[in-house]
N, C-alpha and C positions, 0 to 999 in steps of 0.2 A: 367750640362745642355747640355752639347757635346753630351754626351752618349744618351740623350733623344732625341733632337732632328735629331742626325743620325739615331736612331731607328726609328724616324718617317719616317725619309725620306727613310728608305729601307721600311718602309712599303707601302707607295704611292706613289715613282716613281720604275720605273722597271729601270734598270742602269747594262749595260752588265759589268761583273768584268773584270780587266784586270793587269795586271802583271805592277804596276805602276813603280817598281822599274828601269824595263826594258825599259820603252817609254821615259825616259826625266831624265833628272838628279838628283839627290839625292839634297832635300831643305834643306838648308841650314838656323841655326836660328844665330841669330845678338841680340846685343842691344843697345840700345843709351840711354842716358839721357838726355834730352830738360832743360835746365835751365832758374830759373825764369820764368815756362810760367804761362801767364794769362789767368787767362778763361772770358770770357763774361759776368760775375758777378763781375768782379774786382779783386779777390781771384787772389794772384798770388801763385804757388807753386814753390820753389826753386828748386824742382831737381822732374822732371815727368820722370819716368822711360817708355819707349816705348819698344817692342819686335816688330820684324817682322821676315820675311821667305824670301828668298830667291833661285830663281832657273833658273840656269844656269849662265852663265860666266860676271861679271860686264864690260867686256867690249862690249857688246853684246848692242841691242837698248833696252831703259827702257821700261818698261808696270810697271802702276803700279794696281793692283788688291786689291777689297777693300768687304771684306765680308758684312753678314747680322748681324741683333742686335742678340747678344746673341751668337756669333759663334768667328771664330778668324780663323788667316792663316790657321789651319788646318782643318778647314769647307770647303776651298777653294781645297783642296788637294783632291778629291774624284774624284773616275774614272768618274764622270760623267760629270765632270767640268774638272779637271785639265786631268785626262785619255784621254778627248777629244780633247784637246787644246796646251798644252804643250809637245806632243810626234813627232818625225821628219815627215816635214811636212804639219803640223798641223797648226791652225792660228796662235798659242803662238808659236812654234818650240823654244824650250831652247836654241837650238845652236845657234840661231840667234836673240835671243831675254833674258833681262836682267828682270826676273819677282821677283816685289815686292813685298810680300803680309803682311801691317803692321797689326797688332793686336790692333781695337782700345782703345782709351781709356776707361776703365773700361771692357776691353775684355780681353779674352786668359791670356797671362805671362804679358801685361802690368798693368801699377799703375790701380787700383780699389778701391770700397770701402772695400772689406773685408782682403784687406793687413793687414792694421791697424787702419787706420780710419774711419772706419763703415760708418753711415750718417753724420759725418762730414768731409768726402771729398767733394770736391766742387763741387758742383752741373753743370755738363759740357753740352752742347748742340750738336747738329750737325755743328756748325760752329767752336767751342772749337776741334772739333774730326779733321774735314778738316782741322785747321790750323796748328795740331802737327802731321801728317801725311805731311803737306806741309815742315816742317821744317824736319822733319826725311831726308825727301828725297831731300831735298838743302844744309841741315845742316850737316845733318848726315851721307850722301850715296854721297853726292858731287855731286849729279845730277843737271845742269840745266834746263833741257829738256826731255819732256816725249815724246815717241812717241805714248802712248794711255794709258786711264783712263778709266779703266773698273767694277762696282760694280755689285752689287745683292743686292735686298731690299734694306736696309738699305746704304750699299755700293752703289745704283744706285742712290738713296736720296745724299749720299757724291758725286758721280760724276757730277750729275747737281752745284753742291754747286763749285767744283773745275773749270768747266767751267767759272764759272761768278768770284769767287775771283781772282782766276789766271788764265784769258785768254787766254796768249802766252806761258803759260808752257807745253801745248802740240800740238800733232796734230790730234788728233781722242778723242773723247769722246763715251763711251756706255754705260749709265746709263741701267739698267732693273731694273725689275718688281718696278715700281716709278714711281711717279709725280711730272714733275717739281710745281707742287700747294701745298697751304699750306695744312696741316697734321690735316684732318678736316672728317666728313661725318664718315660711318660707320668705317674706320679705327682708326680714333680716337676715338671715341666711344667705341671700342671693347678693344681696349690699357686700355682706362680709367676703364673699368669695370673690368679688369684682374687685372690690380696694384691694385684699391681700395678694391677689394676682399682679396686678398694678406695684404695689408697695417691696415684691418679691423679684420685682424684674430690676436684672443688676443696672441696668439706665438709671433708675430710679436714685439709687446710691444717697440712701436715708434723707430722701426732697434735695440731695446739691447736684440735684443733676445740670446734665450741660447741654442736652438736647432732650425732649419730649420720652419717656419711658416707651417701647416699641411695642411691648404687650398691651398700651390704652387700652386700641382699638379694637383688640379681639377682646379683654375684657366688657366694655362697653358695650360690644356689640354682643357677646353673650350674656350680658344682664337683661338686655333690651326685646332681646329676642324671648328670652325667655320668660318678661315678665311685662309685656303689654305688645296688644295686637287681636289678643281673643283668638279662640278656637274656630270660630266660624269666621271669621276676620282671616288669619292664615287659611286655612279650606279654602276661602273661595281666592284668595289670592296667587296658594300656590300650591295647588293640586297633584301636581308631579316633582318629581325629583329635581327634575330639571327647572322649573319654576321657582323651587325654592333654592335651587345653589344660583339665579340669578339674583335673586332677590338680595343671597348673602355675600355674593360679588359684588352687589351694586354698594353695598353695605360697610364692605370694608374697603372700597375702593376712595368712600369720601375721607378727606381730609381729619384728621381729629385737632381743633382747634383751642381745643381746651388745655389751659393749663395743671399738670397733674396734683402740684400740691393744691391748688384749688377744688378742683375734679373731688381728691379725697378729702377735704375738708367740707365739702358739698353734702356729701353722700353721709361721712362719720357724723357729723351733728345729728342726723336720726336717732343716732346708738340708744340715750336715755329719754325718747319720747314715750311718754304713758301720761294723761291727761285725767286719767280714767276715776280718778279718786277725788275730782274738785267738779265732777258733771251737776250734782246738786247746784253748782255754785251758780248754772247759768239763768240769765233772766231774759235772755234777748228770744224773740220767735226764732226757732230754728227749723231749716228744713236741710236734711242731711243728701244728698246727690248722688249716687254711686252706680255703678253699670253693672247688672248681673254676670258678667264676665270679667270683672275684675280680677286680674291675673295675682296683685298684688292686696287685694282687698275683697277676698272672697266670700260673698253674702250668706254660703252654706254653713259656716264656723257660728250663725246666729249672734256675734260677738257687736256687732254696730248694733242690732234687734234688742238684745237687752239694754244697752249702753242707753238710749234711745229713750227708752221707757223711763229711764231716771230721771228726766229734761222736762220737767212742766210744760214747756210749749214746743215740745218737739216730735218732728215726724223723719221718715227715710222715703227718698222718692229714687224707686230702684229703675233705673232704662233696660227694659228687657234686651238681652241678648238676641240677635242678627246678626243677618251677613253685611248690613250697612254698622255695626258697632265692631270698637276695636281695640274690647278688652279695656287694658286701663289709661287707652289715649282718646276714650269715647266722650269722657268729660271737655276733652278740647274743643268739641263741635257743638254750639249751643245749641243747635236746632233741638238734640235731643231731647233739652228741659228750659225753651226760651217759654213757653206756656205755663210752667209748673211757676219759674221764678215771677212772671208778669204777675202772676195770682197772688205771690205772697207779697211783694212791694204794695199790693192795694189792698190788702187785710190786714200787714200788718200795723199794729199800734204805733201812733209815733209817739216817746218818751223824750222827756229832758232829763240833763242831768241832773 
């Protein structure tokens, strides 16, 4: 799934290369084991195995960074994100900053279904993911205290969650490309029709399949298509007919690396996200991040605008739509808001526990 959706994303965002080795320090992978944890179905597991990444000096101030469904620390590693962020200087600067980036549950090197328990791994949610990602980093990393909580997609979906679970564990919050509201409207709609296509194709054969389900990939590739890239992003990319069937050749030509009871255990953990009723709760500066063309987070619904206003220190910093944004893979490229975030790491308050 790595290799896929990085290919996607060299195809619809432009991201200047840069010598990552050279800007920031060599990441560093860890692991921990979370014992006895419980998920929100009761299911406790004895030993949850967790991976994360690592960069720059643990004595340094925490950031913890939290990717999208389907990706893992090293989704988060790309010049367009870490390139931008993490090199001297910069708003992440390693040398003075302790970046965390765990691998959520059923992501990257941590526990999943396809280890060894297929679909009888327990079935986890967005609240299951934020509270062993909370433990990694109290339990496991010894942190009491974040000085900012930063996600994408799915990861901006966890940082609103960490706001309101644990309030005083940081001091800045930046959720993106999210809504603090529940997980509803064409997003969820498009999720549903991607698993069930997937879940419906006889490969699949109730998760005991024996080779990869054959529909993934056109699943995948119609969720994708249809729900990050931007309207002007596609226009200028694939103006003719024929542009756009290379685009969707080029598309399903890659590999789908992903395994599918994974894949749908990625995607179903959205089903019961809605945050929306503990927004009082938060205390940390928040600044919310989202692209005027969010495919899957669209700013005309008003629904983040009031969400927003309930947040004593909170603001929405919207990236106008272009032909250089791309929909809801625009939050990947920091260039868009490496200014907006510089500004809030130096205003905001630091707090202790």
């Amino acid at each position: 799934m790595i290799r896929l959706c990085a290919a996607l994303a060299i195809a619809l965002v432009s991201i200047p290369l840069k010598a990552m080795a050279a800007d920031y320090p060599a990441p560093q992978d860890g692991e921990w084991i979370a014992r006895d944890f419980k998920f929100h179905t009761g299911e406790v597991m004895p030993e949850l195995r967790l991976h994360y990444t690592t960069v720059g000096a643990a004595t340094g101030q925490p950031v913890l960074v939290l990717h999208g469904s389907g990706g893992s620390a090293a989704s988060m590693l790309t010049p367009g994100f870490a390139g931008e962020l993490f090199g001297p200087g910069q708003p992440l600067d390693a040398t003075k900053y302790y970046i965390i980036i765990p691998d959520g549950i059923g992501h990257g090197q941590s526990a999943k279904p396809s280890d060894v328990m297929r679909s009888s791994f327990p079935r986890y949610d967005y609240d299951d993911m934020v509270d062993a990602q909370y433990r990694l980093v109290t339990e496991g990393l010894g942190i009491k205290h974040l000085r900012l909580v930063i996600g994408n997609s799915m990861g901006g979906m966890h940082t609103w969650i960490w706001g309101i679970r644990y309030p005083q564990m940081m001091d800045a919050l930046v959720p993106m490309a999210s809504q603090p509201t529940a997980m509803a409207a064409r997003n969820w709609i498009l999720r549903r029709t991607m698993l069930e296509t997937i879940r419906n194709d006889p490969d699949y054969n109730n998760g005991n399949y024996t080779s990869q389900p054959r529909m993934m990939k056109y699943a995948i590739a119609a969720y994708r298509f249809a729900s990050a890239g931007g309207t002007l992003g596609y226009q200028t990319l694939a103006p003719s007919a024929a542009q756009a069937d290379k685009m969707v050749d080029e598309q399903l030509a890659l590999p789908v690396t992903a395994d599918a009871n994974d894949y749908i255990y990625q995607w179903d953990a959205s089903h019961d996200y809605d945050p929306s009723a503990g927004l009082e709760k938060i205390e940390a500066v928040l600044l919310a991040i989202n692209a005027a063309d969010d495919e899957r987070n669209p700013p005309e619904t008003g629904v983040t605008e009031a969400a927003v206003k309930r947040i004593k220190n909170g603001r929405i910093y919207l990236i106008p739509a272009s032909t250089e944004t791309r929909g809801h893979l625009t939050t990947g490229n920091a260039k868009f808001y490496a200014k907006q975030l510089q500004e809030l790491l130096q205003t905001a308050p630091q707090r202790s526990m």
